[in-house]
VOGU-3710 file (C-alpha; in Angstrom, 3 decimals, decimal comma):
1> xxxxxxxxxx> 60,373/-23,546/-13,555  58,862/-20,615/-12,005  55,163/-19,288/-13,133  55,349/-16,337/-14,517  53,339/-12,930/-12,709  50,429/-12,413/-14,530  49,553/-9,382/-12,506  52,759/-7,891/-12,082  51,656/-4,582/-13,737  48,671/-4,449/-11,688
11> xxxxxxxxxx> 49,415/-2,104/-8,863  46,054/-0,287/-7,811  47,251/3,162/-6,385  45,706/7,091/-6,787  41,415/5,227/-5,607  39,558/5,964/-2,841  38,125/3,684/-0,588  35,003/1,937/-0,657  32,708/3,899/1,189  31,126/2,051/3,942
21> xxxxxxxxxx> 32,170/1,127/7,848  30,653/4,874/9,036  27,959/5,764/11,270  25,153/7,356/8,807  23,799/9,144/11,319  27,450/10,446/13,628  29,048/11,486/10,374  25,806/13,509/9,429  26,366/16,875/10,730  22,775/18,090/8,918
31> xxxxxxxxxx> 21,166/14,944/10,029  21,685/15,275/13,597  21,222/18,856/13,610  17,221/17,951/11,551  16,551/15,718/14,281  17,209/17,850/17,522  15,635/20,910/15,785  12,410/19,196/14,902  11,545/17,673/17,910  13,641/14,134/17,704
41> xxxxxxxxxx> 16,109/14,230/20,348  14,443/11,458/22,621  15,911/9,315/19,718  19,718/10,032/19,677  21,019/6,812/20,885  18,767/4,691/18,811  19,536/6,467/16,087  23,159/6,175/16,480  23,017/2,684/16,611  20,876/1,983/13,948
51> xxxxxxxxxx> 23,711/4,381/12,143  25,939/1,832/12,987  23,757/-0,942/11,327  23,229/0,877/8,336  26,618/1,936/7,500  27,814/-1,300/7,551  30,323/-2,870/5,000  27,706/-5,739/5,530  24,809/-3,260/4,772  26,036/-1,787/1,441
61> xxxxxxxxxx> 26,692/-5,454/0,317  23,073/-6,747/1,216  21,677/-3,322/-1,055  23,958/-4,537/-3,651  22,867/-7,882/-3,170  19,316/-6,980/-3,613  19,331/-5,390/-6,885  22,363/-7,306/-8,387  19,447/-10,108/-7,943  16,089/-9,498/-8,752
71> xxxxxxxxxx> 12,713/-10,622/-7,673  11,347/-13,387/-10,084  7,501/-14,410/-10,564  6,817/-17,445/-10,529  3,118/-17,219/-11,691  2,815/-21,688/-11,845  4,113/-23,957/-9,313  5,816/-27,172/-11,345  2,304/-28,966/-11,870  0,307/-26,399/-13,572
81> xxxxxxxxxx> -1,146/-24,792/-10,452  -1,880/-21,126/-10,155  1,191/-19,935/-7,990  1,584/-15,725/-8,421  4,921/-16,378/-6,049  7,562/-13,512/-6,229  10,407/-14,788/-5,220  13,148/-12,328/-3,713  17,110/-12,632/-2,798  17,556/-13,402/1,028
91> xxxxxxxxxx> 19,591/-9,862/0,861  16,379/-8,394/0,562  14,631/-10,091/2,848  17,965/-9,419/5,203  17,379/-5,571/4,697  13,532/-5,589/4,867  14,193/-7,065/8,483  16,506/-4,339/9,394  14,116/-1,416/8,820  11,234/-3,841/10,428
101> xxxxxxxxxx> 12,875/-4,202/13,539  13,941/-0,450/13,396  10,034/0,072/13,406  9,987/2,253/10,109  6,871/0,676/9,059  5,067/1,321/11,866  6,674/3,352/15,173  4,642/6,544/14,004  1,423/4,599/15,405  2,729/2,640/18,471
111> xxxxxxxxxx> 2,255/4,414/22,037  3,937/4,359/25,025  2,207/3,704/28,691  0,824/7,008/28,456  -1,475/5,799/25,393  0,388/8,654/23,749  3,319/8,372/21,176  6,330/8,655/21,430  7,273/12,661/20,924  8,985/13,481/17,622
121> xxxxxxxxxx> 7,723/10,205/16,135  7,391/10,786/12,810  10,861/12,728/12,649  12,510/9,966/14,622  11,244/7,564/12,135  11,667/9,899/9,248  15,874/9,792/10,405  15,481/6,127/10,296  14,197/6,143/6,706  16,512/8,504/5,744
131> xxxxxxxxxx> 19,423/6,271/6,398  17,836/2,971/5,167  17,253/4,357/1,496  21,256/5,144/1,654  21,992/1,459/1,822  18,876/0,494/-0,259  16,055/2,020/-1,150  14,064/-0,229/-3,242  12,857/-2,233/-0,027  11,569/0,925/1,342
141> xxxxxxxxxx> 8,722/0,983/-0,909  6,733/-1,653/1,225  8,117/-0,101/4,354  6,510/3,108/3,540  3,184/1,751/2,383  2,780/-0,420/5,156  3,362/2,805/7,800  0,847/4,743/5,630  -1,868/2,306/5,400  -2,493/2,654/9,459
151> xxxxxxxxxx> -4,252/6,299/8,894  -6,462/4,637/6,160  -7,016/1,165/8,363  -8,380/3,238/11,103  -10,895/5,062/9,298  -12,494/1,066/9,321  -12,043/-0,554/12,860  -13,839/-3,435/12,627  -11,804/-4,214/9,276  -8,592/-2,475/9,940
161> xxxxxxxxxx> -7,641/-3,188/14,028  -6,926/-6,756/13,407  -4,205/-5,931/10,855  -3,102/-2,632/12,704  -1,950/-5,233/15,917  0,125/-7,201/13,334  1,519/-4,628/11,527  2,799/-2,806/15,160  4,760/-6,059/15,565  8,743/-5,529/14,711
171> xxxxxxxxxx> 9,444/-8,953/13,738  9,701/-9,595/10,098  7,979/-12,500/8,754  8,075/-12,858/5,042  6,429/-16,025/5,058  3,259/-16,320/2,171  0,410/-17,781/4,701  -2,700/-16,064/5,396  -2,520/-12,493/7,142  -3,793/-13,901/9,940
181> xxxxxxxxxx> -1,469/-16,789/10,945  1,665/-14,387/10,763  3,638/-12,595/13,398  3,581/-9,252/11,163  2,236/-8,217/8,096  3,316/-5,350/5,361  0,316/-3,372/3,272  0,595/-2,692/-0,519  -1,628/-0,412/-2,787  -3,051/-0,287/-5,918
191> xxxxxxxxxx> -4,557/2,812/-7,413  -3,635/2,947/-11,132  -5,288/1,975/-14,548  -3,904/1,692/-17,692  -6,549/3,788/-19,077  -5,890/6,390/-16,054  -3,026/6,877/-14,214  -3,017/10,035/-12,319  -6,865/9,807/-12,973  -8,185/7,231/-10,969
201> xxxxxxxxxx> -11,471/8,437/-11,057  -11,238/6,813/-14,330  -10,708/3,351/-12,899  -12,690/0,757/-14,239  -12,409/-2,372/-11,712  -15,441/-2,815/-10,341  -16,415/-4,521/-7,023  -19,553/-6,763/-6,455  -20,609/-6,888/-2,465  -21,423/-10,458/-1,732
211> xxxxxxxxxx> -21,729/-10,086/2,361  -24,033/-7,500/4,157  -21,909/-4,111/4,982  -23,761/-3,745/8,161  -20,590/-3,182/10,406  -21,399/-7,154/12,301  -18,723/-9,289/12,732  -16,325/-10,309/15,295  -13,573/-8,098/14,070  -11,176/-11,189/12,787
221> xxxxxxxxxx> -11,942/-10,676/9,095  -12,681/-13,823/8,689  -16,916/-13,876/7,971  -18,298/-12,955/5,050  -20,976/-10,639/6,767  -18,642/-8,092/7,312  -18,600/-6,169/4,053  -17,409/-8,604/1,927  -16,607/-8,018/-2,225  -15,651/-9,773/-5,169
231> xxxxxxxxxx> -13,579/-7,594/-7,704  -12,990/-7,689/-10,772  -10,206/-5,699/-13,082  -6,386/-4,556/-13,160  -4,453/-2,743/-11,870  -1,075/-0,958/-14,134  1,127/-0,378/-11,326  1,244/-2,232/-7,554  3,817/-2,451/-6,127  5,486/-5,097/-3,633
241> xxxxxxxxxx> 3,367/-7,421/-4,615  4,215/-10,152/-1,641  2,964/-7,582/0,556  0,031/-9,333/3,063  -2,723/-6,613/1,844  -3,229/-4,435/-0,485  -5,693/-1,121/-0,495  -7,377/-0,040/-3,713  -9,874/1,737/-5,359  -12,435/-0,137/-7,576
251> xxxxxxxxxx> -15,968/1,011/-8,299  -18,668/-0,230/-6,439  -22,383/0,495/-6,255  -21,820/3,559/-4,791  -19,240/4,975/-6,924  -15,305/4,575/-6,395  -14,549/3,382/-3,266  -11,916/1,581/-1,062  -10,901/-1,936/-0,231  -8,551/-4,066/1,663
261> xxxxxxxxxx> -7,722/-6,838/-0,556  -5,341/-9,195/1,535  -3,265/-12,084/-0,547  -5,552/-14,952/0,983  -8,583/-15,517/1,456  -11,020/-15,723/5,018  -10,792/-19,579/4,181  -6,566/-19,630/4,017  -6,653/-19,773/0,079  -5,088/-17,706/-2,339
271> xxxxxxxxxx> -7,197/-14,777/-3,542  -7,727/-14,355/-6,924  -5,202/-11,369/-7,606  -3,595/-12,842/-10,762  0,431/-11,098/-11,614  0,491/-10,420/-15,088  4,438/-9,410/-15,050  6,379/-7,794/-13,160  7,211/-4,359/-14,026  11,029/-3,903/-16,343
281> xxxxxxxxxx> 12,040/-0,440/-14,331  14,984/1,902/-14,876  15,350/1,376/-10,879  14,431/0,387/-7,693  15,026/-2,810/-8,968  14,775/-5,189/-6,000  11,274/-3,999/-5,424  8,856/-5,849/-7,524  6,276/-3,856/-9,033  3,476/-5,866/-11,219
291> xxxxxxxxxx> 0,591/-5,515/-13,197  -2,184/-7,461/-11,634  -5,687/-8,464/-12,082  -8,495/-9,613/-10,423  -10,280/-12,476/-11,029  -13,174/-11,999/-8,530  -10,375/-11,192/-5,557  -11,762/-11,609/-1,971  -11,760/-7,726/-0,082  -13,604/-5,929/2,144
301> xxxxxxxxxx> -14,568/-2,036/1,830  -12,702/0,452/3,733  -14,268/3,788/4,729  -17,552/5,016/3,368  -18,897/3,901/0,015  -18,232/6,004/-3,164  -15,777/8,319/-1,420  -12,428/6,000/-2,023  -9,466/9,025/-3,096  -10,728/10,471/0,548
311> xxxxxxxxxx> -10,250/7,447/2,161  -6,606/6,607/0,445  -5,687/9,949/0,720  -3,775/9,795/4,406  -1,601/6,761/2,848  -0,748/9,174/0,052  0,344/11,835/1,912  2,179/9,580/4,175  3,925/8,375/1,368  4,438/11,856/-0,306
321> xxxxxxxxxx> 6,644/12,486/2,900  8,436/9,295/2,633  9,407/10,666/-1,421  10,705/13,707/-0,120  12,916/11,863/2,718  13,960/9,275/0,788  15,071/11,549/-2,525  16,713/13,741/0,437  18,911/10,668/1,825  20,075/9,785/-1,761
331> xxxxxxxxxx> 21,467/12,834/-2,136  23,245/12,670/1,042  24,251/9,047/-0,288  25,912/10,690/-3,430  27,359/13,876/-1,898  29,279/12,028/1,058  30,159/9,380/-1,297  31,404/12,326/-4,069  33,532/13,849/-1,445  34,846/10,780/-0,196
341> xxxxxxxxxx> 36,265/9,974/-3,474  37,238/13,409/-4,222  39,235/13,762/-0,823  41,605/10,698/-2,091  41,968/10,781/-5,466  44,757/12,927/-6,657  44,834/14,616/-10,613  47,203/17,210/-11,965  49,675/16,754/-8,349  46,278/17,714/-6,253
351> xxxxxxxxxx> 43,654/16,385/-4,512  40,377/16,689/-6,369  38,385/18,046/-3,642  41,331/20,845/-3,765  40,841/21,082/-7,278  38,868/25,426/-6,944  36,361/23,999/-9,761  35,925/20,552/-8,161  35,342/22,217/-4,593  33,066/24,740/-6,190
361> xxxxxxxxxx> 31,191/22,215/-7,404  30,756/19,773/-4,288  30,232/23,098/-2,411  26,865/24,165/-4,419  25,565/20,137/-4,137  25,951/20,407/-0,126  23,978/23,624/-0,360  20,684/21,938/-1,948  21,677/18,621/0,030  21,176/20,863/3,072
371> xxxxxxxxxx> 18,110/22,654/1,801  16,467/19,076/1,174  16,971/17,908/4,261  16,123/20,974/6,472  12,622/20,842/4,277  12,519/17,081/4,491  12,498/17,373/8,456  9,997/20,784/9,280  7,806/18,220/6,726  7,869/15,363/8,961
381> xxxxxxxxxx> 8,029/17,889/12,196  4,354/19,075/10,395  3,230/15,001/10,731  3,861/15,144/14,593  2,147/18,371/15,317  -1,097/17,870/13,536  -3,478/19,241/16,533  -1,644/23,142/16,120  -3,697/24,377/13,026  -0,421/26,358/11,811
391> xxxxxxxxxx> 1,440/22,766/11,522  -1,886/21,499/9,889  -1,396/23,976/7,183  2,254/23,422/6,768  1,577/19,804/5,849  -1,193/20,653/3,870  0,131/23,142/1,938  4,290/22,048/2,098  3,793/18,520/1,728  3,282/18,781/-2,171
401> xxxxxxxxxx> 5,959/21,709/-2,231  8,554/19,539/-0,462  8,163/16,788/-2,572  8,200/18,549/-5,663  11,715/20,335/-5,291  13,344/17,577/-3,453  12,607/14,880/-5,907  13,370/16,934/-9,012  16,575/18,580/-7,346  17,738/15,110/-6,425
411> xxxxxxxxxx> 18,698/13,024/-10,011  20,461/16,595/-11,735  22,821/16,287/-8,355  22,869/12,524/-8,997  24,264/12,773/-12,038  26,464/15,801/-11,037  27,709/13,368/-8,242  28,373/10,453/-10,360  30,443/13,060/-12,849  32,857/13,517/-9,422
421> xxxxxxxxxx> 33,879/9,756/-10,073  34,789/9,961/-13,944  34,353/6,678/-15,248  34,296/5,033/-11,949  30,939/6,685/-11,515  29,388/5,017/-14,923  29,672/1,291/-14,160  27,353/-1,256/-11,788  30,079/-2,202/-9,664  30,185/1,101/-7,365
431> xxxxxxxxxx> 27,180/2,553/-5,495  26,991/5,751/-7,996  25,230/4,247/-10,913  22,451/2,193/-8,780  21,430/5,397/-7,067  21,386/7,731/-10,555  19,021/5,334/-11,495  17,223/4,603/-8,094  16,515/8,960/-7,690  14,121/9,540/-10,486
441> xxxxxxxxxx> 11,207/6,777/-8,773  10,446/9,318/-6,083  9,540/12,368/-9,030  6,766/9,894/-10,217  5,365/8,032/-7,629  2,394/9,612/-5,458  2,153/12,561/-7,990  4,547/13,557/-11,091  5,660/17,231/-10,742  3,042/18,960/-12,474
451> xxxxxxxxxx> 0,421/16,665/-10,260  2,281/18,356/-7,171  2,035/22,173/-8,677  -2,019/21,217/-9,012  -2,020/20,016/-6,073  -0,890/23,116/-4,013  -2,904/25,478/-6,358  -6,224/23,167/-5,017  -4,747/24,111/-1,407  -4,005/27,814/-2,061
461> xxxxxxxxxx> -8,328/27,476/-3,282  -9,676/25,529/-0,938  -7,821/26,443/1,799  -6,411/29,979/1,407  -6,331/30,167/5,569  -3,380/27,469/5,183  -1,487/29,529/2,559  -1,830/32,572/4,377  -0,736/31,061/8,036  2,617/29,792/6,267
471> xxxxxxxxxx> 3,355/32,587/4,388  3,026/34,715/7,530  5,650/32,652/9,214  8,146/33,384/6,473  7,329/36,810/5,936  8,426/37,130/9,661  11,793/35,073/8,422  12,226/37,756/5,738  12,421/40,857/7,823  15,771/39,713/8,206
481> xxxxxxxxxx> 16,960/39,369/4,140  16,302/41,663/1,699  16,952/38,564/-0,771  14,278/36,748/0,936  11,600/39,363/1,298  12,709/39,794/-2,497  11,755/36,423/-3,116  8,488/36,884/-1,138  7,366/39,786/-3,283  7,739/38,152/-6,749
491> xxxxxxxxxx> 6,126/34,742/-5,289  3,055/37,612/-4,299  2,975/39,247/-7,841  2,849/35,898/-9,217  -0,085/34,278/-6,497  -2,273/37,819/-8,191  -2,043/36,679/-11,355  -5,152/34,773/-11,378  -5,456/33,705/-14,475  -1,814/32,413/-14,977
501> xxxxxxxxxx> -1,657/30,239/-12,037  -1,729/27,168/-13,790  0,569/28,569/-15,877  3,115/29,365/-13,310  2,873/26,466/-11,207  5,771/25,674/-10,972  7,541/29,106/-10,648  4,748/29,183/-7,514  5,578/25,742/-6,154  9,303/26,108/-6,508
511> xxxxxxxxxx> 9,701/29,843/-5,121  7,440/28,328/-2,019  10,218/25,366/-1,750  13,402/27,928/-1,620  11,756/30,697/0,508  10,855/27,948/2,872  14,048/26,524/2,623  16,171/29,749/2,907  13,844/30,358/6,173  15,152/27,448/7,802
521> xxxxxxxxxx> 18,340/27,783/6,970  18,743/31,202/8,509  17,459/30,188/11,357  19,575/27,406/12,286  22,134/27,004/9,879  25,739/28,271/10,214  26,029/31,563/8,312  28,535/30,202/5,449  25,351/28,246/4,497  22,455/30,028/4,551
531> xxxxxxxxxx> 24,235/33,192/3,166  26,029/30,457/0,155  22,372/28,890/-0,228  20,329/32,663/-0,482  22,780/34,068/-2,519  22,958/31,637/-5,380  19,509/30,438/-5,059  17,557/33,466/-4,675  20,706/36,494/-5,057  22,773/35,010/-7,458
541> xxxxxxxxxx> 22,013/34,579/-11,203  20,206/31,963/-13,338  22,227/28,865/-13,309  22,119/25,383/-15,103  24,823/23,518/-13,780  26,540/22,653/-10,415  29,381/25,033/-9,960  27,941/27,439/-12,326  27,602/30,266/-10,099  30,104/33,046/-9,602
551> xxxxxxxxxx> 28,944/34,379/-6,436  31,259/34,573/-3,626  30,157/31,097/-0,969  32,278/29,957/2,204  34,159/26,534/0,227  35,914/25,402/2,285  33,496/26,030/5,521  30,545/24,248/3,457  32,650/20,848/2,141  34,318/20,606/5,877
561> xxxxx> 30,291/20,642/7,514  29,264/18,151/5,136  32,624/16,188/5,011  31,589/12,154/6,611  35,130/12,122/7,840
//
């Protein structure tokens, strides 16, 4: 008797592909193009083959991996013993390693024979990050803070060198033993209160000095003469909380100030940082974020007493970059992946991606996929040229302005994206869904969008020299467009208004994004795009959808340039 064919109506026809076995960074026309142009190109073959690694079948699986199964705290071992273990899927230990050995946590700071690093460092890393976040971006959380800490560390050598030469090392070691026994170490931070939250000024730990701060010791952190505290309080958000060290602010005699708190103790104990639960987020779910306190937790001041936002405020910015390229990779993520399916899957005896409306549509995402990551990369560009005062006041000034329009551009075309796939796009089992909810993190972290718009109005105040020097560059850049010049004149009438600056802060901060964006992007971008990208953005009419336009763009030219075939 023959069993009958259960599946005998199941004939899958009319999909696309899974995306995955591509190079991330070959099939990246915009990519490559970022890199050479600001200052990258020592980097091309590394960078190809870490766009091998990256694009992986294997790759995707491991990000999939590490959110289908989340971190755990285990705050008790089985006898009652204070534990505060998280305990993570070896997928994301397999992707943390990746990125480690990549050196995105820390090749910004190595250097070369010369004492010198390596040109284009912070770009070349800034391409690496860029394609990590594609296959999983929760992991890049501790990445980022770890490569932002060094600015901070240094500002305290006799505290901050010992952990600097571990964290340069590129082999990840996830083990939970004291800092100092371990091959390499990753840096976490903690700056928000429940009472505070963007107003840390408001924080309430408080930190009791038990050791003389007299700068003695032999540089091993291990003595208690060297500046040594006991703190006390919470902390609402901090994040990767296996992390070997943590800086944040608490309130010491002084006023608020700075600490390295590391997860043991000088004596190889656990310090007293107490998880209180990990945090139930919309995303980035195989990154643990907690709420801690501290129970008298062992640290050590960093910087100079009672000035602790200065001192954290190079790990913000570094991570403020690391929003803006990591919100700028996800949308590459969703666009390739929205014209991959698009190109395949057929509806009403076409191809989608032939569909006018459909290829409208992909068309105006790869216009602000472009913009993001042209901005993303003169950003990181900004990083590597810090002794020129005009790239000093691009960072200072377009480091807040990046951020801002990336991150909110990012989840509308994220959504927009995941629309491409119909249903397919709604459920877990695809990449879609994971990254609509993975986009929004970047908005909020280091700085919601109305933190951002203050934050560029204290620039424009404090240092008007930086607003003028970048505004002179794209006032050259105008000459050239009447829709940019334009654009430069209303973003003038609207920097006069004196007393409505607050009140147009973001009209300031987001004209500032597209002028700088359209600047780049007649400079060096084929004309079908910077002519599609200036005339809807800053020529066409008001707009609030994807495809809504009815200006005339190059289609066809823009979906073929950003095609990952």
């Amino acid at each position: 008797m023959s069993t009958p064919n259960n599946m005998q109506n199941h004939e899958v026809f009319n999909q696309s592909p899974i995306f995955g076995g591509i190079n991330l960074y070959s099939s990246d026309k915009v990519l490559g193009e970022a890199v050479q142009r600001e200052g990258g190109s020592g980097a091309q073959k590394a960078l190809l083959a870490f766009g091998e690694i990256t694009g992986s079948v294997k790759a995707f699986d491991m990000g999939r991996q590490a959110n289908e199964y989340q971190p755990s705290l285990k705050s008790f071992d089985e006898k009652g013993n204070r534990l505060d273990f998280v305990e993570y899927h070896p997928s994301y230990h397999q992707v943390m390693g990746i990125s480690v050995a990549q050196g995105l946590h820390c090749s910004p700071w190595e250097t070369g024979v010369d004492g010198k690093p390596q040109a284009g460092a912070n770009v070349i890393r800034c391409a690496g990050s860029f394609m990590a976040t594609q296959i999983e971006s929760g992991h890049c959380c501790p990445i980022t803070m770890t490569n932002a800490a060094v600015p901070v560390l240094r500002q305290q050598p006799d505290v901050g060198q010992p952990w600097i030469k571990k964290i340069l090392n590129r082999e990840y070691d996830p083990r939970f033993i004291p800092w100092f026994e371990k091959k390499s170490l990753t840096i976490g931070m903690g700056m928000t209160e429940k009472q505070g939250g963007t107003d840390v000024r408001s924080n309430t730990s408080r930190a009791e000095l038990v050791g003389a701060r007299d700068g003695t010791g032999d540089g091993t952190g291990q003595g208690t003469g060297n500046g040594a505290y006991l703190i006390t309080g919470h902390k609402w958000f901090m994040s990767a909380p296996m992390c070997d060290g943590f800086l944040i602010l608490a309130q010491a005699k002084g006023g608020l100030s700075c600490f390295l708190v590391p997860r043991h103790r000088p004596d190889g104990s656990v310090n007293a940082i107490h998880f209180q639960r990990l945090k139930n987020k919309l995303g980035n779910r195989s990154n643990a974020s907690s709420e801690v306190e501290f129970h008298g937790a062992w640290g050590q001041m960093v910087g100079e007493e009672g000035r602790g936002i200065p001192t954290i405020i190079d790990m913000v910015t570094y991570t403020r970059l690391d929003c803006a390229v990591s919100s700028a990779g996800l949308m590459r993520l969703v666009l390739a992946n929205a014209i991959h399916h698009t190109s395949y899957r057929t509806v009403f005896q076409k191809k989608l991606i032939d569909q006018p409306m459909m290829a409208r549509v992909l068309a105006d995402m790869a216009l602000d996929c472009e913009a993001a990551t042209a901005l993303a990369f003169r950003l990181a560009r900004s990083f590597d040229g810090l002794a020129d005062p005009n790239e000093q006041a691009w960072q200072r000034l377009m480091t807040p302005v990046t951020k801002y329009w990336i991150c909110k551009t990012a989840p509308a075309m994220a959504y927009e994206a995941m629309e491409c796939f119909g249903g397919n796009g709604y459920v877990e089992d695809g990449l879609m869904a994971r990254a609509y909810r993975e986009i929004p993190v970047n908005a909020i972290w280091e700085g919601s969008g109305n933190v951002m718009c203050l934050d560029v109005l204290r620039v424009m105040q404090k240092s008007p020299q930086s607003l003028e020097m970048v505004l002179a560059g794209f006032e050259r850049v105008a000459s050239q467009d009447k829709r940019l010049k334009e654009a430069l004149d209303l973003l003038h009438q609207l920097l006069g208004d004196k007393g409505g600056a607050q009140r147009n802060g973001r009209a300031i901060v987001e004209l500032l994004a597209v002028i700088a964006a359209g600047s780049i992007l007649l400079q060096h971008a084929p004309d079908e795009i910077s002519d599609g990208f200036l005339v809807t953005r800053l020529g066409g009419r008001w707009r609030h959808t994807y495809g809504g336009g009815v200006e005339k763009i190059a289609i066809a030219a823009i979906l073929a340039r950003h095609s990952s075939q």
